[in-house]
N, C-alpha and C positions, 0 to 999 in steps of 0.2 A: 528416382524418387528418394530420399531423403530420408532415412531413416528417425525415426521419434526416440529422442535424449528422454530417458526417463529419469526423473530426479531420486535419489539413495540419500543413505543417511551417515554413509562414509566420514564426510567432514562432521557431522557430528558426535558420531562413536569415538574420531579419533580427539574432540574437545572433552566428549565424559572423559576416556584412559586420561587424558592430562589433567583431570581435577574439577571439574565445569560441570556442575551436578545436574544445570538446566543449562539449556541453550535456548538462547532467543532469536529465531530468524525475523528478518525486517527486508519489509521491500514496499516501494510506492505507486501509486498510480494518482493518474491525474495532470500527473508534469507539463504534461502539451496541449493540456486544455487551454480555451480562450476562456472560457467559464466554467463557476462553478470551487470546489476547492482543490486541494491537493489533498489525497489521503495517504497514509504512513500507515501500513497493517503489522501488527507481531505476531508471533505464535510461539510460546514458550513451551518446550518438549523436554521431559529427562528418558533415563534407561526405562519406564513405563511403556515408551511410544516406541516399543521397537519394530514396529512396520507398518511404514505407509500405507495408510489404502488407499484400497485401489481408484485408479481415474486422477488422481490428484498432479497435477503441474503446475505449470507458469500458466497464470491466468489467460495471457495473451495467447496460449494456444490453446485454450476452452471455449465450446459455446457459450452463451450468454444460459442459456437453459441449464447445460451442465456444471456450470460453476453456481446456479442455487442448488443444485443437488449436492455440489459435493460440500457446499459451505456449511450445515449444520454438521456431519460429518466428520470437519475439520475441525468444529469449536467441540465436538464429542472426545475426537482424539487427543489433540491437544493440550496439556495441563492447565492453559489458561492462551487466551486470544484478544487480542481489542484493537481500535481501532482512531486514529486520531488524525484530525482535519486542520487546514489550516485555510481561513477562504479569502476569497477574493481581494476582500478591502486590506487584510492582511500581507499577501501576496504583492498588492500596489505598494504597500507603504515600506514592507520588508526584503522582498526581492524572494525569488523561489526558493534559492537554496538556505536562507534563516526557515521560511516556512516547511520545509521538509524539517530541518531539524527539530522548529517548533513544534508539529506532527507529531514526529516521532516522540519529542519529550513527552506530549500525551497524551500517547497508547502506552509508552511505559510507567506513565502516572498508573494509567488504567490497571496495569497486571500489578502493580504496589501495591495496590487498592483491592485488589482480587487474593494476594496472600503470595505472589511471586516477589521472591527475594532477587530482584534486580541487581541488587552491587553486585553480589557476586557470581551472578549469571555471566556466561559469556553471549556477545550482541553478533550475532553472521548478519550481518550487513550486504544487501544488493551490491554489487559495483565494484567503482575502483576507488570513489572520494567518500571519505565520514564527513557525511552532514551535520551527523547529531553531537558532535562533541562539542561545538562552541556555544550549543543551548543546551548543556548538560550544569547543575551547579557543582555536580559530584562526576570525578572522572570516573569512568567505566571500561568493562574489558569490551575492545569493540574490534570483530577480524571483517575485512571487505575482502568480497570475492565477486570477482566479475562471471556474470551469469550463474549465478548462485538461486537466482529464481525461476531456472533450470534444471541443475544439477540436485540441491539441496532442497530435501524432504520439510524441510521448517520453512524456510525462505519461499518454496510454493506454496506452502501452506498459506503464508503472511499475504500471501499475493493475493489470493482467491478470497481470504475474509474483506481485505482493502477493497478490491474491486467490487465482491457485489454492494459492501457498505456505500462504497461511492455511489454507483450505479444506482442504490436505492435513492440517497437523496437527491441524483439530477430527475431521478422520475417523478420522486415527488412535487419537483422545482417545475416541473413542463405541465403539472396540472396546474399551476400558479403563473406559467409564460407560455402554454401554447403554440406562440408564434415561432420557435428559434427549435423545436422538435427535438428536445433534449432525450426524450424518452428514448430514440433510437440514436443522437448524434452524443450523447452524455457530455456534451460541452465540448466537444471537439471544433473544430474547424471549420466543417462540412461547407459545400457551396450553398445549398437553402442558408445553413445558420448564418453565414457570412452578409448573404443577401436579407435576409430579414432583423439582420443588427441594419445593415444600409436605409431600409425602410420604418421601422417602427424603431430605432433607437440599440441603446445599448440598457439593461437592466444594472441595479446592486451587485448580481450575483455573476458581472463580467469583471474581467482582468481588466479595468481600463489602458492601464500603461503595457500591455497585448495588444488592443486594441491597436492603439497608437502605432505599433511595430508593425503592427501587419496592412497599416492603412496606406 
């Protein structure tokens, strides 16, 4: 069995000693939906947030139950949180990765707006490719690190606001479509949702050029 990576704040402590008063971790969910948006979550932390609490990871290794416990939590710890969408019709007309970046642009509108001094925050970025820089109009400090919404105490952080905000609005979308069981499949793939776009259509709130890929 596999030991559980608990995510630290290592890469961040060693961004404050370099000058980095806040750090902004970012991470996404949503990417392999057929429907629905893409969400870009932040979580901006300074020397304030010196230890995670407890429970807190990569969304994707949380219950659906435990990640609404631990997301107010998060937005407590936090110096500031938000969250930005990019949907469907978007997605068709843009391609994913403009709409991540457009996402991301804003939730960092959001924390502008909340009193976080973004220019000169540094961005810990999910991954290994920056999304956000060619929808930025002001360059920014931005570091990528692959599994960083793993390892990295902000970057989980970001995960688990992104997710249940998504999560919220596909539940809210399955009381408005019923048929395609968003409430448990949150836009995914699943073989009912696949078979119930076959039979009653596809909605607004599907990827149609997805659609198309996977037909």
């Amino acid at each position: 069995m596999m030991a559980v990576v608990l995510p630290h704040l290592d890469v961040e402590r060693d961004l404050w000693a370099r000058g980095s008063h806040v750090v902004i971790g970012i991470d996404e969910v949503g990417r392999g939906a057929i429907a629905g948006p893409v969400a870009v979550g932040v979580a901006a932390i300074d020397v304030s947030c010196s230890v995670i609490p407890d429970g807190v990871r990569d969304s994707k290794l949380l219950s659906e139950k435990r990640r609404e416990q631990l997301e107010p939590i998060v937005i407590e710890w936090a110096v500031a949180t938000a969250v930005g969408f990019a949907e469907a019709h978007e997605i068709d007309e843009l391609g994913i990765m403009r709409c991540l970046g457009l996402a991301g642009k804003r939730a960092l509108t959001s924390l502008h707006e909340q009193g976080v001094d973004v220019r000169t925050s540094t961005l810990l970025l999910d991954g290994n490719h920056d999304y956000l820089s060619t929808s930025l109009s002001t360059p920014l400090h931005i570091v990528t690190r692959v599994k960083a919404d793993r390892d990295c105490g902000s970057v989980a952080a970001a995960s688990v606001v992104a997710k249940v905000a998504r999560d919220r609005v596909m539940i809210a979308r399955h009381a408005e479509h019923p048929d395609y069981g968003w409430a448990g499949n949150k836009g995914y793939g699943s073989s009912s949702h696949l078979e119930a776009i076959g039979s009653v259509g596809a909605t607004a709130h599907h990827r149609r050029t997805w659609l198309h890929a996977t037909a």
